[in-house]
C-alpha positions in Angstrom: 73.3 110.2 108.8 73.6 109.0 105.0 75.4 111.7 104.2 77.9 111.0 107.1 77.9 107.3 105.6 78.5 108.5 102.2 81.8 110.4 103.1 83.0 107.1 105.1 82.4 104.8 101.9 84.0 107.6 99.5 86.9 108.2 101.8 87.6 103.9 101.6 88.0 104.1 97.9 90.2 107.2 98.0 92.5 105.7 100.8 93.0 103.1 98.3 93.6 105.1 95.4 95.9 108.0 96.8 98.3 105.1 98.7 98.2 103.2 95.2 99.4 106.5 93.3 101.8 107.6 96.2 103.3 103.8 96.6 101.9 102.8 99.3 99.8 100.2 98.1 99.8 97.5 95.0 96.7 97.8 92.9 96.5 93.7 93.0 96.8 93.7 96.7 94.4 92.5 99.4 93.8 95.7 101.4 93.5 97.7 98.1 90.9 96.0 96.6 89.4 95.0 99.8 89.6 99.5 100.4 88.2 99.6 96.9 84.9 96.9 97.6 84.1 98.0 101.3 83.8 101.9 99.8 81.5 100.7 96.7 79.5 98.4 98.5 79.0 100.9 100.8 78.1 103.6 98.2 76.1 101.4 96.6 73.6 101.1 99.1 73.0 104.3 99.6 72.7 105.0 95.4 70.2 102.0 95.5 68.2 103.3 98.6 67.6 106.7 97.1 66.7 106.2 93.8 70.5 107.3 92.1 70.2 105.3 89.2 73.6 106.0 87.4 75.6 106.2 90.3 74.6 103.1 91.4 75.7 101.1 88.5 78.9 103.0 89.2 79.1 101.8 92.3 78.3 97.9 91.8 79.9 97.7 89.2 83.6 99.0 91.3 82.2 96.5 94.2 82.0 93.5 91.7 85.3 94.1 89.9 86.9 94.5 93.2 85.4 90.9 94.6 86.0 89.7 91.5 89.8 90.1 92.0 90.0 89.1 95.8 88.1 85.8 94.5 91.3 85.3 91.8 93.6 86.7 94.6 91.8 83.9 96.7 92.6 80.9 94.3 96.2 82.0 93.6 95.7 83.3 90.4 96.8 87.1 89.4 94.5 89.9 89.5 94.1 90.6 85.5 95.7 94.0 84.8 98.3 94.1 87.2 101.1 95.3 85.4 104.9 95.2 86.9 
C-alpha cells in the first residue's frame, strides 16, 4: 500500500511540473504549488515513516517552499522567483 501511495504523491508533483513546462500551468499559481505541496507532504510521510533520511529532507523541504508561497500568494504578495 505505501508503494501505491508513493506513486500518487510522486505523480502530484509531476502533474505540476510537466503542465508548468508544457504551458499549462504558472509556476506562481495556486493549483501548481498546491500540486507541488500535496505530492511532498505526501512523500514526506512516507520518507519519515521508513527511516529515508535524505529523501526526506527533500521532500519537506519542496512541501515548505511550496506553503511558503501559497502563504505570500495568500496575503497578495508575489511568489519570489516568478519571472514573466
Amino acid at each position: 500500500m505505501d508503494q501505491a501511495i508513493q506513486v500518487v504523491g510522486a505523480l502530484l508533483v509531476l502533474a505540476g511540473f510537466a503542465a508548468a513546462q508544457f504551458g499549462w500551468l504558472r509556476v506562481d499559481s495556486r493549483t501548481y504549488l498546491l500540486l507541488n505541496l500535496l505530492g511532498s507532504a505526501v512523500l514526506s510521510y512516507l520518507a519519515w515513516h521508513e527511516e529515508q533520511w535524505g529523501f526526506l529532507l527533500l521532500e519537506a523541504v519542496w512541501a515548505a517552499v511550496s506553503l511558503w508561497s501559497l502563504v505570500r500568494l495568500a496575503r497578495g504578495l508575489p511568489v519570489a522567483g516568478a519571472h514573466r
